[in-house]
C-alpha positions as CSV (number, residue, x, y, z in Angstrom):
1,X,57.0,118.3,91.5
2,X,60.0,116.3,91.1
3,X,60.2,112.8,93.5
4,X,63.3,111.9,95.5
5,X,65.1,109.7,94.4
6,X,64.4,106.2,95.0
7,X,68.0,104.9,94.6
8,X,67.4,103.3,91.3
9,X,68.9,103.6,88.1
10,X,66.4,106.7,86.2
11,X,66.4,108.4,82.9
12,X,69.0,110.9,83.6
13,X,70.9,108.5,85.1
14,X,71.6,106.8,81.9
15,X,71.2,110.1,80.0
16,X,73.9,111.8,82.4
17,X,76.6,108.5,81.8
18,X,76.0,108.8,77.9
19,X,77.1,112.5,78.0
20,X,80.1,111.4,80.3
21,X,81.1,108.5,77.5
22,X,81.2,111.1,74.8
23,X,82.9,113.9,77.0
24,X,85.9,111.4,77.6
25,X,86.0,109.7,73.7
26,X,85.8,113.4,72.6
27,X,88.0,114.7,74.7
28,X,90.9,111.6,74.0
29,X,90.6,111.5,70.2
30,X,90.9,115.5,70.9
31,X,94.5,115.4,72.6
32,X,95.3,112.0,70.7
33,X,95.2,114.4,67.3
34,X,97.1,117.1,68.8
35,X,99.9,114.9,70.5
36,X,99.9,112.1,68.2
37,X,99.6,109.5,70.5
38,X,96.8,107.3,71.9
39,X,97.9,106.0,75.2
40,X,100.3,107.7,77.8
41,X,99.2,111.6,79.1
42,X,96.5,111.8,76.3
43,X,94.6,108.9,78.2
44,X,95.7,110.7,81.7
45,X,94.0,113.8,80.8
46,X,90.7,113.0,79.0
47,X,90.4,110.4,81.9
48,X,91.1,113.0,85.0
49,X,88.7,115.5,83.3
50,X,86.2,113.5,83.2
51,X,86.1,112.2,86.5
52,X,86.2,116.0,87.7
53,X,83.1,116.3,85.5
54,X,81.4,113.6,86.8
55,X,82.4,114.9,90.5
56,X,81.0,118.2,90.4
57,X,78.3,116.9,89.1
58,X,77.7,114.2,91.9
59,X,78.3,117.0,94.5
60,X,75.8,119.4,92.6
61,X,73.1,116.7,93.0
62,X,73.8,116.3,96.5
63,X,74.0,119.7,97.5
64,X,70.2,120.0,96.1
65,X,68.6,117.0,97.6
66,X,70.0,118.4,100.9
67,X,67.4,117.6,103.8
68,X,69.2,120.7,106.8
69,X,71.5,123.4,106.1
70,X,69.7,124.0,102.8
71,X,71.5,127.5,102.4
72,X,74.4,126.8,103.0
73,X,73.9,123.3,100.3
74,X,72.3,126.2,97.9
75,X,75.9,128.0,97.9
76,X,77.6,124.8,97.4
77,X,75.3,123.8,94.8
78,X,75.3,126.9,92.7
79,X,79.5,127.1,93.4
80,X,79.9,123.6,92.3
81,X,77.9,124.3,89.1
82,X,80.1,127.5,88.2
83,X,82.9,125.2,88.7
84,X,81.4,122.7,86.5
85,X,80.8,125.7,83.9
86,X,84.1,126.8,83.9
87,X,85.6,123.0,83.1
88,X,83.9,122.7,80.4
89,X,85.0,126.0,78.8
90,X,88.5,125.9,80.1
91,X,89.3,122.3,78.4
92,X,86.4,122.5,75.8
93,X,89.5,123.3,73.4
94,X,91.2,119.7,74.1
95,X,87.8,118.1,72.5
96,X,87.0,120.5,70.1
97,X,90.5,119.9,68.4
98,X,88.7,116.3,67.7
99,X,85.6,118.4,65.3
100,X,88.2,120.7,64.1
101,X,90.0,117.4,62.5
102,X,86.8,116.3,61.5
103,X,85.9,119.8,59.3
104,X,89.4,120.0,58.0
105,X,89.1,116.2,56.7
106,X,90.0,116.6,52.6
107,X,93.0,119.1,53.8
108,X,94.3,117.1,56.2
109,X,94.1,113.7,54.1
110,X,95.8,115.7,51.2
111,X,98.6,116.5,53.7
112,X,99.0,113.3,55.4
113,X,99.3,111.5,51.8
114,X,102.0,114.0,50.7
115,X,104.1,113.5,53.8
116,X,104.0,109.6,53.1
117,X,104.8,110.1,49.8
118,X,107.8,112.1,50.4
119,X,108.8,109.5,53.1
120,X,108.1,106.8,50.3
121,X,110.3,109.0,48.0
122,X,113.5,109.4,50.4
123,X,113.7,105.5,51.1
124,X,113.9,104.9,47.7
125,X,116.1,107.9,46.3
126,X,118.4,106.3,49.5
127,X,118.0,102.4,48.1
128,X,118.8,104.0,44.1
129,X,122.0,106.3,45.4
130,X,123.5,103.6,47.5
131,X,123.0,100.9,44.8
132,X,124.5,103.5,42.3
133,X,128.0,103.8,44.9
134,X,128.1,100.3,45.4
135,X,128.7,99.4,41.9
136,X,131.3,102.1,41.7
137,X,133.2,100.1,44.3
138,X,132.1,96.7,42.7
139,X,133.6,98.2,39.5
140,X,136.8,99.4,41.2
141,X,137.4,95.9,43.1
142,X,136.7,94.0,39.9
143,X,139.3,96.5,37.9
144,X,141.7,95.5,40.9
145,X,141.1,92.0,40.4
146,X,142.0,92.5,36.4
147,X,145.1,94.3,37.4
148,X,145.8,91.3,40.0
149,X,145.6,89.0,37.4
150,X,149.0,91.1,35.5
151,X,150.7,90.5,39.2
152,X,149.9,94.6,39.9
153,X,149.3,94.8,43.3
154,X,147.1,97.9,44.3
155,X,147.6,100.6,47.1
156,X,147.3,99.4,50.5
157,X,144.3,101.1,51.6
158,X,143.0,98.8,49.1
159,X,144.2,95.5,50.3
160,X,143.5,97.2,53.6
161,X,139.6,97.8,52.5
162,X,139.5,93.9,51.1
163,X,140.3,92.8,54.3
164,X,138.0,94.7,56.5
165,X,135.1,94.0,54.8
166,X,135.8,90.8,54.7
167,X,135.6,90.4,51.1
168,X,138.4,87.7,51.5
169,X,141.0,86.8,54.0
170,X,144.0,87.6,52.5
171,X,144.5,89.8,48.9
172,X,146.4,86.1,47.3
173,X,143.0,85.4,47.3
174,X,140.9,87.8,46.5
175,X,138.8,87.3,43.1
176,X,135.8,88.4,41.4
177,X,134.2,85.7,42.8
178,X,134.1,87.5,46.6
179,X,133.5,90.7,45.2
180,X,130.2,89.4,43.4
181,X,129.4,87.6,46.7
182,X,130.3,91.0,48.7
183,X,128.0,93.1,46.4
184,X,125.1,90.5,46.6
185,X,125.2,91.1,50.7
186,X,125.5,94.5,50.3
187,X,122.8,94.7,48.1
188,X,120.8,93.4,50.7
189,X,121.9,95.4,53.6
190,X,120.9,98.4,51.1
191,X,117.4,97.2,50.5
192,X,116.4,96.6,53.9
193,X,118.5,99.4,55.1
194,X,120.3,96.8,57.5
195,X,123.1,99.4,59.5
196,X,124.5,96.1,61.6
197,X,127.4,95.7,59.6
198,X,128.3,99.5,60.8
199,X,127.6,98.9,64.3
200,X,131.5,100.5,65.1
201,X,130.8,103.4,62.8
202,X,129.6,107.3,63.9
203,X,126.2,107.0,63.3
204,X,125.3,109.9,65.3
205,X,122.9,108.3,67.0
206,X,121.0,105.7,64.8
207,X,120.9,102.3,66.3
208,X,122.9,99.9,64.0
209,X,120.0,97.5,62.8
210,X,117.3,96.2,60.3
211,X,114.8,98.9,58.8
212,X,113.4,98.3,56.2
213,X,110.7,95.4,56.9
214,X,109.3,98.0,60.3
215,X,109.2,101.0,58.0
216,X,107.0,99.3,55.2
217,X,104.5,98.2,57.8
218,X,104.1,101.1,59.4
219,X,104.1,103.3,56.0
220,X,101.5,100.2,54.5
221,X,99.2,101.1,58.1
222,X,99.3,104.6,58.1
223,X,98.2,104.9,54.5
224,X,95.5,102.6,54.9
225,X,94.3,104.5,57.9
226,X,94.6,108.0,56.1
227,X,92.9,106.5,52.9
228,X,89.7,105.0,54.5
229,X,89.7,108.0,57.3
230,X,89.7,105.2,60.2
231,X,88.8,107.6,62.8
232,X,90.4,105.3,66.0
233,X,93.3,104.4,63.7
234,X,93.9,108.2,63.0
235,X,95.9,109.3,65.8
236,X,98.4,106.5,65.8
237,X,98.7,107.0,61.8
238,X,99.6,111.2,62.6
239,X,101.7,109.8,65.3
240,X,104.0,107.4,62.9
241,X,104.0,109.7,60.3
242,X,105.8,112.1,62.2
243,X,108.3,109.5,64.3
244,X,108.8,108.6,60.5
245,X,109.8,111.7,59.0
246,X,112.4,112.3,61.7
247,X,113.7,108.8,62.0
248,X,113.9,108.1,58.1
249,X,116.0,111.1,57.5
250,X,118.5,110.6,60.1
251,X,119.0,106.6,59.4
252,X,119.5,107.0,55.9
253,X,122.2,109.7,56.1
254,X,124.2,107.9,59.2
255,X,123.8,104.9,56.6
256,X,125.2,106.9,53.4
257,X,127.8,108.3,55.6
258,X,129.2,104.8,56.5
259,X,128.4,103.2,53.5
260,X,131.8,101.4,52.5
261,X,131.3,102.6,48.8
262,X,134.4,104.5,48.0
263,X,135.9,105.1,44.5
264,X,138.7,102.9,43.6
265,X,140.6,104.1,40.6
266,X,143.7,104.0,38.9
267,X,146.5,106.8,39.7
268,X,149.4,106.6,38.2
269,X,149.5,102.9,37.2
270,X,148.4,101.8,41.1
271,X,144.8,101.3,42.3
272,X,143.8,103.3,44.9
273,X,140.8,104.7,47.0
274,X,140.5,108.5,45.9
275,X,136.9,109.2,47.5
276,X,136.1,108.2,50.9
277,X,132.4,108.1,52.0
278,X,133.1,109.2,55.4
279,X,135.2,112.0,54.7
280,X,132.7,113.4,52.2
281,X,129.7,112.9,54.5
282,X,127.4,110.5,52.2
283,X,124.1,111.9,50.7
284,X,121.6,113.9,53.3
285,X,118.6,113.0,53.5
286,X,115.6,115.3,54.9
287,X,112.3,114.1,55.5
288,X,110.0,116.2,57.1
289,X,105.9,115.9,58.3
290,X,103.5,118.4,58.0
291,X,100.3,117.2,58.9
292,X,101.0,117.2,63.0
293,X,101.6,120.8,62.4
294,X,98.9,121.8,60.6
295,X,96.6,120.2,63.0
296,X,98.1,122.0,66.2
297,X,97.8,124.8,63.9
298,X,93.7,124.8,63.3
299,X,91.4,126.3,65.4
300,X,89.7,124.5,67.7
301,X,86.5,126.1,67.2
302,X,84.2,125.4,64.5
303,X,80.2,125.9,64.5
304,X,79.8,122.0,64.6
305,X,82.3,121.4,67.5
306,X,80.8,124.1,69.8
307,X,76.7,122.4,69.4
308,X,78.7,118.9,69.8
309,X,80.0,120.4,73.2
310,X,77.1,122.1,74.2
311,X,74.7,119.0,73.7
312,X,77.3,116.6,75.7
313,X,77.5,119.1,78.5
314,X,73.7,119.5,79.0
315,X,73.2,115.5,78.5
316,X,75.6,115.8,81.6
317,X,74.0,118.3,83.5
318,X,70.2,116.7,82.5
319,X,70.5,114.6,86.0
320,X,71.2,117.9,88.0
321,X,68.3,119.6,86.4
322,X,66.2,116.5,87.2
323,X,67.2,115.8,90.3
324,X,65.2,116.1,93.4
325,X,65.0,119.4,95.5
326,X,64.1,119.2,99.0
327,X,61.2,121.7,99.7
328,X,62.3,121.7,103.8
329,X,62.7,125.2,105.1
330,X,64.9,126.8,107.0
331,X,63.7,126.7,110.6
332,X,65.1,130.5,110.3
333,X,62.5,131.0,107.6
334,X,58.8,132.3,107.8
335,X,56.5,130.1,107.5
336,X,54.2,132.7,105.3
337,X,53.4,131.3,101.8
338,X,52.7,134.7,100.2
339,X,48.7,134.1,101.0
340,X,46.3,137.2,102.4
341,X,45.6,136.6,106.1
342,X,41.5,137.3,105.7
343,X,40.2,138.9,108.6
344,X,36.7,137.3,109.2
């Protein structure tokens, strides 16, 4: 017969708090998969369910050691642990995402890498196209300057496009000297795909600033994590490949769109701008992730996941089953033990 508690720390104590870490971890790297995100609602939820958990489970314990009112603590008990039953298979799907991930390892590595590399591939298609336009212009200013030199003075959308870009003050000065100097910053803008200098532009929505340096980190982070399978670092790696593949995209058309690249040629003996960036739209780029959907799109339930589940929950419940029962009666009750009254 099982001994009342004493008030101490037991057994299933310990055994009971071990199954309530691993509900919570399992349950958080579960939602942090799905959602992409470590902190926020995914901590919110794994928290709150836990603590239900380890509520009903409290109650349950009570409700059996109960000294008076036993039946009534005997409907509570076996309510509370139907309500216990029922959490557990109602948000069992939450963790088991977490083994599902785990099973689907190779697939979902295979994927990860592909949408890095396509990520990988748009940045630098971008940095090659936009280097490619620049020297257009570069060759269009310097043709200007040549044509300068002969006292030809070029359209003025030209002298126009000299001055806003501050490629010199005035066109009496303008040389190839500043048009080297322009292309050199420009160069750099382009490689760390730096959109300050188009701050006053449509960039339908891209903030006008630096890049480059914040996308190679997290690119460089969640490559390493997807590479060496970093099971903590996995979620924030799904997470940034996805913020990527929607933010890339968008920054490096707004930036091809603005870029002040246009075609300067000659018409008719004068030099003029015949292709404007702007009006042409740039080059589109489209980057897209496929990993956070294909993980909201597994099944959650997977042989391995299930026995994982069904091993925490009993660790759980391993304090209930040994906790103690009162053997009061109801004063209701008869106080016959089943024996034979013997007639002597």
């Amino acid at each position: 017969m099982k001994e009342k508690k004493s008030g101490k720390i037991t057994l299933a104590n310990i055994i009971a708090m071990l199954g309530l870490v691993l509900l919570i971890v399992c349950l958080w790297l579960g939602q942090a998969l799905r959602s992409g995100e470590l902190g926020g609602m995914t901590v919110l939820i794994s928290v709150g369910i836990t603590i239900a958990a380890a509520l009903l489970l409290w109650l349950m314990i009570k409700a059996k050691g109960a000294e008076t009112n036993t039946s009534k603590w005997k409907i509570i008990e076996f309510g509370t642990l139907v309500l216990y039953l029922a959490l557990a298979v109602l948000t069992a799907p939450i963790a088991l995402n977490f083994f599902s991930v785990l099973s689907n390892k190779d697939k979902l590595q295979d994927t990860a890498q592909n949408d890095i590399e396509n990520i990988q591939k748009a940045i630098d298609n971008f940095k090659q196209d936009e280097k490619k336009n620049l020297g257009v212009t570069t060759e269009g200013l310097n043709n200007v300057c040549s044509a300068k030199a002969s006292n030809e003075t070029p359209d003025n959308n030209v002298i126009e496009f000299i001055k806003n870009e501050n490629i010199a003050s005035n066109f009496s000065e303008f040389s190839e000297k500043h048009v080297s100097k322009w292309k050199s910053t420009k160069e750099g803008e382009i490689e760390s795909i730096d959109l300050s200098g188009l701050a006053e532009k449509d960039l339908d929505g891209v903030e006008a600033g630096e890049y480059g340096s914040g996308w190679e980190e997290r690119i460089a982070t969640s490559k390493n994590a997807i590479r060496n399978w970093q099971l903590l670092k996995i979620p924030s790696a799904i997470g940034n490949i996805q913020s990527l593949s929607e933010e890339v995209g968008k920054t490096l058309t707004a930036f091809s769109k603005n870029a002040p690249f246009p075609e300067i040629n000659n018409e008719s003996g004068i030099y003029k701008i015949i292709d404007e960036r702007s009006d042409k739209g740039g080059n589109a780029y489209e980057t897209k992730s496929k990993v956070q959907d294909m993980i909201k799109d597994l099944s959650p339930f997977t042989v391995m996941g299930i026995g994982a589940m069904v091993l925490i929950h009993l660790l759980i419940l391993f304090n209930y089953f040994m906790a103690y029962r009162t053997q009061r009666m109801n004063k209701k009750q008869s106080e016959n033990d089943g024996g034979i009254v013997l007639n002597i």
